[in-house]
CHARMM-style PDB file with segment names, atoms N, HN, CA, C and O in Angstrom:
ATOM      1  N   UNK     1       0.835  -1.179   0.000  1.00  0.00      PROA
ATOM      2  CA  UNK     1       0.000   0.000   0.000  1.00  0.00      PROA
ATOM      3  C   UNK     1       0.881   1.245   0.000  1.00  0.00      PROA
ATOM      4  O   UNK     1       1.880   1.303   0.718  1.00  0.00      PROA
ATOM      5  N   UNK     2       0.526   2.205  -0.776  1.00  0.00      PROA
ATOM      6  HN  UNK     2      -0.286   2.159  -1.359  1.00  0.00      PROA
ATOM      7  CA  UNK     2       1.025   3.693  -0.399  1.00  0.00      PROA
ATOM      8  C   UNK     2       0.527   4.608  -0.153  1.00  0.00      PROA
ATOM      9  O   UNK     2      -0.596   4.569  -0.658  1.00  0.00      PROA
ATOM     10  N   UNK     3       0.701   5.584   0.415  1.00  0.00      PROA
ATOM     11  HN  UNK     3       1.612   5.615   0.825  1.00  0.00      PROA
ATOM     12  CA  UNK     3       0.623   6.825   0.797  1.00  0.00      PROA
ATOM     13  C   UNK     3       1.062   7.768   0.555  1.00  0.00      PROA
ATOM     14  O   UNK     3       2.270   7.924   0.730  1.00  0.00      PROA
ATOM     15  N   UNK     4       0.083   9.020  -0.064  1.00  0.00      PROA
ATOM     16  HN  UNK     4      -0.899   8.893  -0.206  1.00  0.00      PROA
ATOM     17  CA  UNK     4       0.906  10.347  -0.480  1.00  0.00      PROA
ATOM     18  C   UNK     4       1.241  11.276   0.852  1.00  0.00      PROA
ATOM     19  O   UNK     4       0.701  11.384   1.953  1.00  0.00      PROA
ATOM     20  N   UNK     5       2.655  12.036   0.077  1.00  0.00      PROA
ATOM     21  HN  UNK     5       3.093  11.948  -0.818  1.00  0.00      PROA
ATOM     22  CA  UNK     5       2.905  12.845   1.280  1.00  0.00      PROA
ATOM     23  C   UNK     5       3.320  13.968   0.899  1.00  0.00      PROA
ATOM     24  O   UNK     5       3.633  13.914  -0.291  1.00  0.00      PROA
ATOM     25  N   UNK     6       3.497  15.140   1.426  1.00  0.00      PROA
ATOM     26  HN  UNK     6       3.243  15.184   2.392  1.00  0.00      PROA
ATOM     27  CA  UNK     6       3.608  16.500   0.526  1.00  0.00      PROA
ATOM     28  C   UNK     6       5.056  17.129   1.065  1.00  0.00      PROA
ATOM     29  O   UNK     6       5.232  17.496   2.227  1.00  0.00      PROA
ATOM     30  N   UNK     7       5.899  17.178   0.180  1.00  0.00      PROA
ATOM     31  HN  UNK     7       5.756  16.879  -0.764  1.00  0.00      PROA
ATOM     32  CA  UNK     7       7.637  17.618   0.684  1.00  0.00      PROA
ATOM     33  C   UNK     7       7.533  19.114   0.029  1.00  0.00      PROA
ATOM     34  O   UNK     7       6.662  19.210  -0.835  1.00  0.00      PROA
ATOM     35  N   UNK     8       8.168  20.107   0.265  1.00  0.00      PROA
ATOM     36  HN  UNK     8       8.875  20.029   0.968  1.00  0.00      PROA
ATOM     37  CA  UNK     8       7.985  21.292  -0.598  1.00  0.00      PROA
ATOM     38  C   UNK     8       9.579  21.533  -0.934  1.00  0.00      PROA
ATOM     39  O   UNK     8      10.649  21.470  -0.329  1.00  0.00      PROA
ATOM     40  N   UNK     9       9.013  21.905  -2.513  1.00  0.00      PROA
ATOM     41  HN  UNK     9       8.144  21.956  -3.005  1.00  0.00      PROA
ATOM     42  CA  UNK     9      10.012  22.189  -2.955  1.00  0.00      PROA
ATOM     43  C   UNK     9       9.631  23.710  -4.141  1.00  0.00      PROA
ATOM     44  O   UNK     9       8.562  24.266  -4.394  1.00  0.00      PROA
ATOM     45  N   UNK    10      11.150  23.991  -4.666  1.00  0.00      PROA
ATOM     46  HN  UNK    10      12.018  23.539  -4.460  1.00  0.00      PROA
ATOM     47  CA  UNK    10      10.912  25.475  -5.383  1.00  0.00      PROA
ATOM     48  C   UNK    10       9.966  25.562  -6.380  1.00  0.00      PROA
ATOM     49  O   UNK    10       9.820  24.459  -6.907  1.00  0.00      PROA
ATOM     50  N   UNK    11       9.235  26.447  -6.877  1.00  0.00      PROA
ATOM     51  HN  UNK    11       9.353  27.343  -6.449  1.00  0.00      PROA
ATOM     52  CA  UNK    11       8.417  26.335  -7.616  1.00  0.00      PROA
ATOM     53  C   UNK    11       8.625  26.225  -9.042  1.00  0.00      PROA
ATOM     54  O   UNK    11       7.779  26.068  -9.923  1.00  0.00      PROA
ATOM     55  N   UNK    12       9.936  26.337  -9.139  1.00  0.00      PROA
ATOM     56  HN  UNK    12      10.623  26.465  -8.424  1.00  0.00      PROA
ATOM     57  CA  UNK    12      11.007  25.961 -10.459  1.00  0.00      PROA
ATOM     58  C   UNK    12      10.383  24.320 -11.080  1.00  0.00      PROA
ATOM     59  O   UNK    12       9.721  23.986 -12.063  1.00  0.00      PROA
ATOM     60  N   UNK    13      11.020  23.566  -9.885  1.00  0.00      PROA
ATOM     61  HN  UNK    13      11.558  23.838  -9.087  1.00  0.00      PROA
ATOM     62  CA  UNK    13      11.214  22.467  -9.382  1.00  0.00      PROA
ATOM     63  C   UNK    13       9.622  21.587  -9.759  1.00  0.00      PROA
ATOM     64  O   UNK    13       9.474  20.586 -10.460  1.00  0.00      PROA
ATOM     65  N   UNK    14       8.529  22.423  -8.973  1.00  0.00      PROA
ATOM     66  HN  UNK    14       8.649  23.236  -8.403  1.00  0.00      PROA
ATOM     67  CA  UNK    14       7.292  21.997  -8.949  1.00  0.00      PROA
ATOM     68  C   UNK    14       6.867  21.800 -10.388  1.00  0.00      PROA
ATOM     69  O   UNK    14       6.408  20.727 -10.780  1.00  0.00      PROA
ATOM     70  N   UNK    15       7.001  22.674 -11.031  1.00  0.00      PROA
ATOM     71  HN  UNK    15       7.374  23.545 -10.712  1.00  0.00      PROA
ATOM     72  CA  UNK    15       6.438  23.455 -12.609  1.00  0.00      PROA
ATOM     73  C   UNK    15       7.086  22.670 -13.767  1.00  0.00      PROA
ATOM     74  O   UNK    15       6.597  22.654 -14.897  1.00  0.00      PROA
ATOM     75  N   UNK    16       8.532  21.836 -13.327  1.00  0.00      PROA
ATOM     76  HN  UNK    16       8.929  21.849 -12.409  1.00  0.00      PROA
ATOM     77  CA  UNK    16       9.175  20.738 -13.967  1.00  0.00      PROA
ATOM     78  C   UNK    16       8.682  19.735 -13.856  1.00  0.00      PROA
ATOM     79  O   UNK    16       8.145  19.372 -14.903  1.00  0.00      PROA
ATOM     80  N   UNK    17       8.573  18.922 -12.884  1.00  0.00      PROA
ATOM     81  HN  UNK    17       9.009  19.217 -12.033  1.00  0.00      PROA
ATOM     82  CA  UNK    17       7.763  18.495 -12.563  1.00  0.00      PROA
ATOM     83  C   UNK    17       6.511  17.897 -13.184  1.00  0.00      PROA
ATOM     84  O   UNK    17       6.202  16.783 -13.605  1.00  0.00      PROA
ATOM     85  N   UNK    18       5.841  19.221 -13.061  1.00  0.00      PROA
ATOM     86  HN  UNK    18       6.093  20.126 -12.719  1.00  0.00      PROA
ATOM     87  CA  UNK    18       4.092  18.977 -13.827  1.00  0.00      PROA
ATOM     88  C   UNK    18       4.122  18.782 -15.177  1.00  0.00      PROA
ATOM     89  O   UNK    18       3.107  18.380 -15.747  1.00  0.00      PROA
ATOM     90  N   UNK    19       5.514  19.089 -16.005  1.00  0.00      PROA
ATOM     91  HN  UNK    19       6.338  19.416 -15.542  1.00  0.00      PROA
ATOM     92  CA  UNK    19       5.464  18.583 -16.538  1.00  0.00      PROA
ATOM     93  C   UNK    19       5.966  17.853 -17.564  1.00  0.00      PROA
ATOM     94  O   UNK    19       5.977  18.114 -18.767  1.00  0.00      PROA
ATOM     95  N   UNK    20       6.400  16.864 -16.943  1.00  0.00      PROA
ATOM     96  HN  UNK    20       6.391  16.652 -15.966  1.00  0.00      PROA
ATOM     97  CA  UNK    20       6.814  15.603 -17.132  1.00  0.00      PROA
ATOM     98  C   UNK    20       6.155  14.763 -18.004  1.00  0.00      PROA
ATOM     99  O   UNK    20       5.005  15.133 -17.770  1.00  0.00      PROA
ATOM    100  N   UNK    21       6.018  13.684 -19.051  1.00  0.00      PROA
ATOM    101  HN  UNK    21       6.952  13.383 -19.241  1.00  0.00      PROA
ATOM    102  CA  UNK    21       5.323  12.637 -18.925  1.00  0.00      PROA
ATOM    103  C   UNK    21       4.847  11.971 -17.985  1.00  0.00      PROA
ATOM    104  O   UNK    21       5.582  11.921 -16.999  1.00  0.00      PROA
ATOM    105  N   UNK    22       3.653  11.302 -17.894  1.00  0.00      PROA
ATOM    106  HN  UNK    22       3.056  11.343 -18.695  1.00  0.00      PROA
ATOM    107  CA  UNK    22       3.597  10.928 -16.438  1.00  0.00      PROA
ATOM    108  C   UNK    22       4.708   9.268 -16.202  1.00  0.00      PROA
ATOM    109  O   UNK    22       5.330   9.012 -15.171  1.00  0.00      PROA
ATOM    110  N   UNK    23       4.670   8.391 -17.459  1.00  0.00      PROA
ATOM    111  HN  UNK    23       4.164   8.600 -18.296  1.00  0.00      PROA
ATOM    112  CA  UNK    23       6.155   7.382 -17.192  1.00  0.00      PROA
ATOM    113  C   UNK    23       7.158   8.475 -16.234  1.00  0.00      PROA
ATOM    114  O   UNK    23       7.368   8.413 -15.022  1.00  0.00      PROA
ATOM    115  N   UNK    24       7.569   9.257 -17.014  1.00  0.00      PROA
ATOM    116  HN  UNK    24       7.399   9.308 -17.998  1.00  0.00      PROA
ATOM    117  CA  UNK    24       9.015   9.765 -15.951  1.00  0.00      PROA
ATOM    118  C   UNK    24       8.548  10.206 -15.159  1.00  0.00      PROA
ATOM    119  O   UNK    24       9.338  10.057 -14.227  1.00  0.00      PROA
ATOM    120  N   UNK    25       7.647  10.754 -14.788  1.00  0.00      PROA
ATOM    121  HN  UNK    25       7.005  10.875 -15.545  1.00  0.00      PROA
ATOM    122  CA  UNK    25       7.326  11.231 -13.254  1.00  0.00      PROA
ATOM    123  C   UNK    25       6.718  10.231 -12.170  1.00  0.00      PROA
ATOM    124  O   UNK    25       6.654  10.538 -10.979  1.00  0.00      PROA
ATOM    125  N   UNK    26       6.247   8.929 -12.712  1.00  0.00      PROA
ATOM    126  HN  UNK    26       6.299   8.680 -13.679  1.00  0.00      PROA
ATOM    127  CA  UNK    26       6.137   7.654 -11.860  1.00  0.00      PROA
ATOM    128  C   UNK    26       7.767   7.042 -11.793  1.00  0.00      PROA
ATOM    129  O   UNK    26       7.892   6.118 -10.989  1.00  0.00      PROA
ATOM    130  N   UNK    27       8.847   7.387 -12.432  1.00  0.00      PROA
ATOM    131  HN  UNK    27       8.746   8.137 -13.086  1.00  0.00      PROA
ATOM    132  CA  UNK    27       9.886   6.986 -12.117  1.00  0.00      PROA
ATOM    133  C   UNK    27      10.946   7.441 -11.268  1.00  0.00      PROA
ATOM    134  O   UNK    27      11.746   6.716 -10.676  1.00  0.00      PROA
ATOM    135  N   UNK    28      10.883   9.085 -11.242  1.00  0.00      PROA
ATOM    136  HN  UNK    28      10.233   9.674 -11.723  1.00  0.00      PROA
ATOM    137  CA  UNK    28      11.154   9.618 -10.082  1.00  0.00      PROA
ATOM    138  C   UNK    28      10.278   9.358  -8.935  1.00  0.00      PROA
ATOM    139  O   UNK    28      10.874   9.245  -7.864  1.00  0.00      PROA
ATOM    140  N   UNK    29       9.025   9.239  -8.908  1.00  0.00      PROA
ATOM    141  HN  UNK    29       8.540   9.330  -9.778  1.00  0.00      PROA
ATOM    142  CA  UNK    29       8.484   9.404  -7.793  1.00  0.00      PROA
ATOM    143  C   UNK    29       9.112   7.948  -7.148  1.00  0.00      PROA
ATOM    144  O   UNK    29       9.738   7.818  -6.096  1.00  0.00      PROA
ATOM    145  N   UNK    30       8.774   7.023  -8.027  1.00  0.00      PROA
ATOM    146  HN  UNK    30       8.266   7.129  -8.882  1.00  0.00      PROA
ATOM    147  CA  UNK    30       9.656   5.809  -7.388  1.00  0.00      PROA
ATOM    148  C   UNK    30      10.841   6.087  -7.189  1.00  0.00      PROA
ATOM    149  O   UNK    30      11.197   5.592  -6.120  1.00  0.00      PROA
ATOM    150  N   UNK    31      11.744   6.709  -7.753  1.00  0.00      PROA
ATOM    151  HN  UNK    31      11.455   7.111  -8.622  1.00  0.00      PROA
ATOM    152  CA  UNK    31      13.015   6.375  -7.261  1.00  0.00      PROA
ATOM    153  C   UNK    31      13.678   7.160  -5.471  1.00  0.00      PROA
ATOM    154  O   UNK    31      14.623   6.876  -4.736  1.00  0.00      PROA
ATOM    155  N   UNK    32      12.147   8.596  -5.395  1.00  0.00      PROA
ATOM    156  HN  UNK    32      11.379   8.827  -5.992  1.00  0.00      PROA
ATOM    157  CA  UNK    32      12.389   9.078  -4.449  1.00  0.00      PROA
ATOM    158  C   UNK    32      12.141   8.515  -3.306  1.00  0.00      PROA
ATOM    159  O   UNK    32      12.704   8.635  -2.218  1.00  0.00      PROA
ATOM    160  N   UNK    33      10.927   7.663  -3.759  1.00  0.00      PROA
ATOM    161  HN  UNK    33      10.470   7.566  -4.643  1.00  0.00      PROA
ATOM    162  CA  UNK    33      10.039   6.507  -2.356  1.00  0.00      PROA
ATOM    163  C   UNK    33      11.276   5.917  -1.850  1.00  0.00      PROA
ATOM    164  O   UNK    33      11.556   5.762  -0.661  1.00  0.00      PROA
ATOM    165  N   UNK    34      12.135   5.540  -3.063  1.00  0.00      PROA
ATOM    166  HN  UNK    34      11.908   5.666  -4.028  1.00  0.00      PROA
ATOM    167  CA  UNK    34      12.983   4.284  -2.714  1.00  0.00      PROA
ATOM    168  C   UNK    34      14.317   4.815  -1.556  1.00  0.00      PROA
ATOM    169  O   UNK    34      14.611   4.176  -0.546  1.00  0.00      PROA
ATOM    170  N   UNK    35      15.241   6.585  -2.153  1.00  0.00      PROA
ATOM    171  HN  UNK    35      15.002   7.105  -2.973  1.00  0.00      PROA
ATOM    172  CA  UNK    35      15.726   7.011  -1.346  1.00  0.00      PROA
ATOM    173  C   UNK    35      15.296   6.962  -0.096  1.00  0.00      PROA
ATOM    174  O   UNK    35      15.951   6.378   0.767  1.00  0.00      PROA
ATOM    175  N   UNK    36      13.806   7.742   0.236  1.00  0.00      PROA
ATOM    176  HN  UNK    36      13.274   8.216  -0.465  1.00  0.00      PROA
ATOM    177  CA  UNK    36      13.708   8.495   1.547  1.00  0.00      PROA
ATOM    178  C   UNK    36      13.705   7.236   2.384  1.00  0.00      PROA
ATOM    179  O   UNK    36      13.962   7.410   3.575  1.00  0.00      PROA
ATOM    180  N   UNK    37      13.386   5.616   1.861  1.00  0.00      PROA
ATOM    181  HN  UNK    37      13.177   5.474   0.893  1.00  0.00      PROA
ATOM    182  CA  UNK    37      12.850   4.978   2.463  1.00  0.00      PROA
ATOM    183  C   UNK    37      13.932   4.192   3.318  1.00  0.00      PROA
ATOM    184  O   UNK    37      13.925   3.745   4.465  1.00  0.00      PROA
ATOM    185  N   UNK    38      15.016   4.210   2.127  1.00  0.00      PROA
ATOM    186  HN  UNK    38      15.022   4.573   1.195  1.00  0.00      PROA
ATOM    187  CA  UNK    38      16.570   4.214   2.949  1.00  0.00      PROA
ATOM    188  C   UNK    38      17.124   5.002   3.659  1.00  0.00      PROA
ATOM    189  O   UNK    38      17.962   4.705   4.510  1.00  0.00      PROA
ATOM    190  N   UNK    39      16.652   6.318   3.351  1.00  0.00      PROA
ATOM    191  HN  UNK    39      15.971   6.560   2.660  1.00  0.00      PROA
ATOM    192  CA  UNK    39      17.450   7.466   4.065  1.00  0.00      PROA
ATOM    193  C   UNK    39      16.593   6.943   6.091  1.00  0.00      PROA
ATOM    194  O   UNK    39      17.156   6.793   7.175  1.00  0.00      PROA
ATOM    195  N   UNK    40      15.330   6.854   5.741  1.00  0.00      PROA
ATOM    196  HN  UNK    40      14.873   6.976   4.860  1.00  0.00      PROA
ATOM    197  CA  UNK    40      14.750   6.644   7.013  1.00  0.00      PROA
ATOM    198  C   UNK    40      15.417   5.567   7.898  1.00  0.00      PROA
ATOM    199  O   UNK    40      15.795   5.825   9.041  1.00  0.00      PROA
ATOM    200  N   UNK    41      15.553   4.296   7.303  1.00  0.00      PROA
ATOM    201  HN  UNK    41      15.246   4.086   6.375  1.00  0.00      PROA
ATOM    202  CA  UNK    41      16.319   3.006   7.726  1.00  0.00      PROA
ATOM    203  C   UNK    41      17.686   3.620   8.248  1.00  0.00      PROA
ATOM    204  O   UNK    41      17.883   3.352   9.433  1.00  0.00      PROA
ATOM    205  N   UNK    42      18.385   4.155   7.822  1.00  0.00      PROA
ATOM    206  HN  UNK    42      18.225   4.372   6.860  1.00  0.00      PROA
ATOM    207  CA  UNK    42      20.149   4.358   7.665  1.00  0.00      PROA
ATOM    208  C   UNK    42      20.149   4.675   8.574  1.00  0.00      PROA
ATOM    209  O   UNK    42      19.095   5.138   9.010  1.00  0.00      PROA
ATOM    210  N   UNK    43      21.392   4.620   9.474  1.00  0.00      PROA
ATOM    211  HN  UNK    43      22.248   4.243   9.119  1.00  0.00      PROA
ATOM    212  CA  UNK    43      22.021   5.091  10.597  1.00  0.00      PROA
ATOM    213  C   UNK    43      22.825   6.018  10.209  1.00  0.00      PROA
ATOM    214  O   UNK    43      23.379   6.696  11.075  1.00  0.00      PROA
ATOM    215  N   UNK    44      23.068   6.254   8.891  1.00  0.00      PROA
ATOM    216  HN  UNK    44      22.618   5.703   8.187  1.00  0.00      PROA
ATOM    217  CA  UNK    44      24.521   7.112   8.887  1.00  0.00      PROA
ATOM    218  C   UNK    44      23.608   8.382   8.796  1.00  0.00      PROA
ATOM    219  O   UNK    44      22.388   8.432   8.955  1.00  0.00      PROA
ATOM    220  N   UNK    45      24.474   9.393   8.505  1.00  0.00      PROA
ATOM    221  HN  UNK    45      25.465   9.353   8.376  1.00  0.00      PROA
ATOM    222  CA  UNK    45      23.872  10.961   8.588  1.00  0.00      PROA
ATOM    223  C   UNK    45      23.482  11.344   7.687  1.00  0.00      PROA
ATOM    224  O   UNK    45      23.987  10.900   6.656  1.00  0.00      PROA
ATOM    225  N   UNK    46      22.374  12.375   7.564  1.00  0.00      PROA
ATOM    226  HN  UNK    46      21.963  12.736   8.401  1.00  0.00      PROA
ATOM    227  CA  UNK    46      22.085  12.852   6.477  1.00  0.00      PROA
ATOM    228  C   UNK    46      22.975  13.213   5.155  1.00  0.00      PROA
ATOM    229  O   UNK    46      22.585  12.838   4.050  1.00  0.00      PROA
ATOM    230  N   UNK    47      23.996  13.839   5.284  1.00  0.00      PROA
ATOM    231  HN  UNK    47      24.313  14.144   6.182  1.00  0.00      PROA
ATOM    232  CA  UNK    47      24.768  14.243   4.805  1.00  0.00      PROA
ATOM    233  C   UNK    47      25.485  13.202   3.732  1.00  0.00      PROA
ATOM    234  O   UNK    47      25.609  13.483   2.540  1.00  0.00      PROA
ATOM    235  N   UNK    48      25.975  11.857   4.375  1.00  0.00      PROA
ATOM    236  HN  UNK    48      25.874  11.629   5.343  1.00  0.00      PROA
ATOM    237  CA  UNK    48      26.564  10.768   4.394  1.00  0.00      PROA
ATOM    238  C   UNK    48      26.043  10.378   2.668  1.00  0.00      PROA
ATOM    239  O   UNK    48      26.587  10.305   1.565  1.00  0.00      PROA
ATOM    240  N   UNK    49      24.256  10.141   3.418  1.00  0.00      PROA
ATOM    241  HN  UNK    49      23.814  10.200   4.313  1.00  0.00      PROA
ATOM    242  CA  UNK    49      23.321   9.707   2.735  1.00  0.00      PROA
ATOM    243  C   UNK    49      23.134  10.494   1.009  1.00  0.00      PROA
ATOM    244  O   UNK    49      22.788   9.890  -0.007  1.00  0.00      PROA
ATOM    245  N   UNK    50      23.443  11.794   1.107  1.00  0.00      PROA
ATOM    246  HN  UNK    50      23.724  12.284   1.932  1.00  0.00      PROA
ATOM    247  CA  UNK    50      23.422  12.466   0.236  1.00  0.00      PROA
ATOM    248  C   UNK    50      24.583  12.464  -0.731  1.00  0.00      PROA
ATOM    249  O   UNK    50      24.472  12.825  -1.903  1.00  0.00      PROA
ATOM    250  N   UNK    51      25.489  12.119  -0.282  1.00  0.00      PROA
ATOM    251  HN  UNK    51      25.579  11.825   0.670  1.00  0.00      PROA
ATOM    252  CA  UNK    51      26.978  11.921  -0.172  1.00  0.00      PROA
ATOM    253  C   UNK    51      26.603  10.195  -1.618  1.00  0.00      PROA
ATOM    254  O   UNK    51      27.051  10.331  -2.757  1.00  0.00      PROA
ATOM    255  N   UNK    52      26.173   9.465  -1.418  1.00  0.00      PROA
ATOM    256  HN  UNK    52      25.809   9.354  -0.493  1.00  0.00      PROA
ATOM    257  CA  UNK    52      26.296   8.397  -1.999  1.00  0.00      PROA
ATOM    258  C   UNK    52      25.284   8.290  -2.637  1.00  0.00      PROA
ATOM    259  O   UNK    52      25.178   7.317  -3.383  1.00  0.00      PROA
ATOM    260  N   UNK    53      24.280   9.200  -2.553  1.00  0.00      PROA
ATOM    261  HN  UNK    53      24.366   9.991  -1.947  1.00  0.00      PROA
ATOM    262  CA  UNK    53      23.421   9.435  -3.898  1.00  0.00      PROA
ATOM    263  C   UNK    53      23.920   9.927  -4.722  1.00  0.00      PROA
ATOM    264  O   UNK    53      23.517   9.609  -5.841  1.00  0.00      PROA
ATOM    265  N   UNK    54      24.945  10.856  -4.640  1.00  0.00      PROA
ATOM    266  HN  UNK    54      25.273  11.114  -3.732  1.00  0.00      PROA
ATOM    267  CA  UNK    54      25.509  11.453  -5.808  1.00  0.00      PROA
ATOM    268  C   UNK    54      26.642  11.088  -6.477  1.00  0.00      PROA
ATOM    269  O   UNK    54      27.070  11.642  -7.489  1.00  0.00      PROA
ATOM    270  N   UNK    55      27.183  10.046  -5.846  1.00  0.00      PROA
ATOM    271  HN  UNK    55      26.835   9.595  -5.024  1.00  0.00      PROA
ATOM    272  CA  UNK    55      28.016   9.262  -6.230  1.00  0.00      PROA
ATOM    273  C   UNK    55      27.950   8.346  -7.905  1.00  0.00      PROA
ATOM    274  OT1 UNK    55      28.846   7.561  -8.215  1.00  0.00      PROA
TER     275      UNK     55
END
C-alpha cells in the first residue's frame, strides 16, 4: 500500500515536474520513495546519505 505525502520544494522544481510525462514522473516518484525509504532506515547521517546518492 502507499501513501501520499507533501515535501515542498521550489516552484522551479514543482512546474518541472508537472510537466513531465507521467512514465518519468512515476519513475522519479519511485526512485524518491525508494531514497527516503533508505534514508529513514540508515544510521549514517544525512549528509553521508546524500553523499552516496551522488556518487
Amino acid at each position: 500500500m502507499t501513501k501520499n505525502i507533501i515535501i515542498s520544494v521550489s516552484s522551479e522544481t514543482a512546474s518541472a515536474f508537472d510537466n513531465l510525462l507521467l512514465e518519468k514522473r512515476n519513475k522519479i516518484q519511485n526512485f524518491l520513495s525508494l531514497q527516503l525509504e533508505t534514508a529513514l532506515k540508515c544510521k549514517q547521517s544525512l549528509l553521508k546519505i546524500i553523499v552516496n546518492i551522488c556518487e
